[in-house]
N, C-alpha and C positions, 0 to 999 in steps of 0.2 A: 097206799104206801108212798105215794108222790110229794113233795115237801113244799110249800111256796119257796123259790130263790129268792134271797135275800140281791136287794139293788146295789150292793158294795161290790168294786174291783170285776171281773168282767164277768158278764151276765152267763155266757155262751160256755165259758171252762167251768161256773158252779153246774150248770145242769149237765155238762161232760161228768163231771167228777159224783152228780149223784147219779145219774145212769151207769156208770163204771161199778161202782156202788153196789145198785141194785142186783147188778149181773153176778159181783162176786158173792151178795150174801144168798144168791139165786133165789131169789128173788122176784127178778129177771131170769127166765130160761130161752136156752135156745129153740128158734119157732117161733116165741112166745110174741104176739102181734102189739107193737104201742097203741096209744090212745089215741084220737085223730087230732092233727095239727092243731083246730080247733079247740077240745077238749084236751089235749097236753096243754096248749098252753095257758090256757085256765087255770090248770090244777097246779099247774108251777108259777103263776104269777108272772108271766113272763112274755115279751112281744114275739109275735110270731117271723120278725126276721131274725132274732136272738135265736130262737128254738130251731130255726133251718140252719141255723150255721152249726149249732151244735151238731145236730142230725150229720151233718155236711162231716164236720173231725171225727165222727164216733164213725160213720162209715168208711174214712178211708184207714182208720186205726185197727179198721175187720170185727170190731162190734156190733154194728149194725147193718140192715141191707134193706135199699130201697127196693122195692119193688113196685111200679111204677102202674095205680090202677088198682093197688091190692091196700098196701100202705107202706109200715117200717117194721121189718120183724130183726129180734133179735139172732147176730149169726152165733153158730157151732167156733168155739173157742178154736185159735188158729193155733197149729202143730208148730213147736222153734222150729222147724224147718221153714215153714211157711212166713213167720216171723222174720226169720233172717234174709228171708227173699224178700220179704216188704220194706227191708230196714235198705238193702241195697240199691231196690228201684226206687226206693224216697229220694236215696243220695243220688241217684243219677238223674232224675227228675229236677231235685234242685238244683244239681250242678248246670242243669241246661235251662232250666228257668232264670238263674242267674246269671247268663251268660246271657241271655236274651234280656234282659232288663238292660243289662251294657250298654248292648248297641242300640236298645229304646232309648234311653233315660242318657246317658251319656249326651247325646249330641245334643240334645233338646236342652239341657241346660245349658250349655252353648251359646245354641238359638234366643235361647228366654233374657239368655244375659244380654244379649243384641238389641233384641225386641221390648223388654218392659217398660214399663211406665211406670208413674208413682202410685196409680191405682192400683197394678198389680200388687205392686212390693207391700200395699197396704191390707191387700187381701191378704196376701200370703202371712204380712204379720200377723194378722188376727188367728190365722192360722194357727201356729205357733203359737200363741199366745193362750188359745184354749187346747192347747195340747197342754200346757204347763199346767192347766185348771185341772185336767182330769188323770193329771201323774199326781195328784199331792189332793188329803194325807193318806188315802190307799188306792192305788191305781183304777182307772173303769176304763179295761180293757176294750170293752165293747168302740166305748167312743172314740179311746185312742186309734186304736187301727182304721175308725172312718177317719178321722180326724188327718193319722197319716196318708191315708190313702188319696183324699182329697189334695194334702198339699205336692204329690208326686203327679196327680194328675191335672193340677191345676198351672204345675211348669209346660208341662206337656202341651198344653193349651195354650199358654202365653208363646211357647214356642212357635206357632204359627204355620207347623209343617200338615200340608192337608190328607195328607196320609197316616201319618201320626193321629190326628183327631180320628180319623177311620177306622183307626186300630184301638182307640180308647179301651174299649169295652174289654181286649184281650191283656192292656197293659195291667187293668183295673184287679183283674182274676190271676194276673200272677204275681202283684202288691200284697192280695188279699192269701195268697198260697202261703207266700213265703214267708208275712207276720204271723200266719197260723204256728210254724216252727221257732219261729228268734222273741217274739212282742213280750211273752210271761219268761223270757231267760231273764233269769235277776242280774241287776244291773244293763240290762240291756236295754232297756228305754229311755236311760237318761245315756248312754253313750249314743242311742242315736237323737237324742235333743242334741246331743253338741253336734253332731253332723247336721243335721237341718242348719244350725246357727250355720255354719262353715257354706252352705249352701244359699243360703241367705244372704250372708254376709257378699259374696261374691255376684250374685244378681244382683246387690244396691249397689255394688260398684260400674258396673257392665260391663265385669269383666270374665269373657266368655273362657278363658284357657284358665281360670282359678274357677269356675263354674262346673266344668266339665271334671277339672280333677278333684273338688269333693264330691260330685258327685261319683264319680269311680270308687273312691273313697267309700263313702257310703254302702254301694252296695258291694263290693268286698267286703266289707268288715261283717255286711249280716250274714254272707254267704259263707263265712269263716263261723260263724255263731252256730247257724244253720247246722253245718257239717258237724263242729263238737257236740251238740244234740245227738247226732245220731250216733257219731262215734263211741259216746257214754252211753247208749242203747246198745250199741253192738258187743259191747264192753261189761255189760251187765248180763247177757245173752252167756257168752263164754265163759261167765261166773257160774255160770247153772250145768255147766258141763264137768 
């Protein structure tokens, strides 16, 4: 029943949307144990960090559930009661997720604007520059989000704070949370191309108080995207009542 994923636009939401798939033509049941990492990703053509990440959204969506030792079985479809609990601790989850990127990410572009060099701003362009390669002519979601992930991490770095490099790893996993929510909103990837540009644009200056306010910038606006996602989730919820 498993399909090869086609390598157009991103890898991780095709095999989301055929596992969704499976479960409504039941196909998939609840219990029912997947194939092993190995052996899934085989049979979908697909690399096995692609295939964790998917496993990774389909789990916190209440579709699936690791069991850690056993494998991934499919979960018992969750009650709108449980639903609407989910939909609420996402938004409080993000609201603090992105309120902790703030006080990461804010000051650091600051710092980077102090600190770069022409090597950096050249990395970072290149950066950017294969972000534009994998938005055009149909996005590959996969690469974008490393792609952005790397260039918020790679300020982080030029910023020079030895704490901040310590906490990389934590900065990296709430990058990675929060384009889970905003990266496939339409239009949403090219309005944050224009903020990286604004973020960019103000590091080749080194100009640290234009640094720090796109980047504020920035992530408000995704934590504003963020929040409409769910609110059209909760707003779809109260349609069924």
């Amino acid at each position: 029943m498993w399909q090869q994923v086609t390598q157009q636009g991103s890898v991780s939401a095709r095999i989301v949307r055929q596992v969704e798939q499976l479960i409504h033509e039941e196909s998939l049941q609840a219990g029912d144990r997947l194939p092993s990492e190995r052996e899934m990703a085989q049979l979908l053509g697909v690399s096995r960090p692609s295939l964790r990440e998917a496993v990774r959204i389909l789990e916190a969506h209440g579709r699936l559930e690791v069991k850690h030792g056993r494998g991934v079985f499919v979960r018992p479809p969750l009650s709108e009661q449980e639903l609407r609990a989910s939909l609420v601790d996402q938004e409080m989850n993000l609201s603090e997720l992105y309120a902790m990127r703030e006080v990461l990410e804010v000051p650091a572009a600051g710092w980077a604007a102090e600190r770069t060099d022409d090597a950096d701003l050249k990395r970072l362009r290149s950066m950017l520059d294969q972000m534009d390669s994998v938005r055009a002519p149909e996005p590959d979601f996969d690469a974008l989000r490393q792609l952005d992930t790397n260039f918020h991490l790679s300020i982080a770095e030029i910023a020079g704070n030895r704490f901040l490099q310590q906490t990389s790893h934590v900065l990296s996993e709430m990058l990675v949370s929060g384009m889970e929510t905003t990266l496939t909103i339409p239009g949403r990837a090219e309005l944050s191309r224009q903020d990286h540009e604004r973020i960019y644009a103000a590091l080749s200056q080194r100009d640290p108080g234009a640094a720090r306010r796109a980047a504020r910038s920035h992530i408000r606006a995704a934590h504003r995207a963020a929040m409409r996602r769910i609110e059209a989730q909760q707003k779809a919820l109260r349609g069924r009542d």
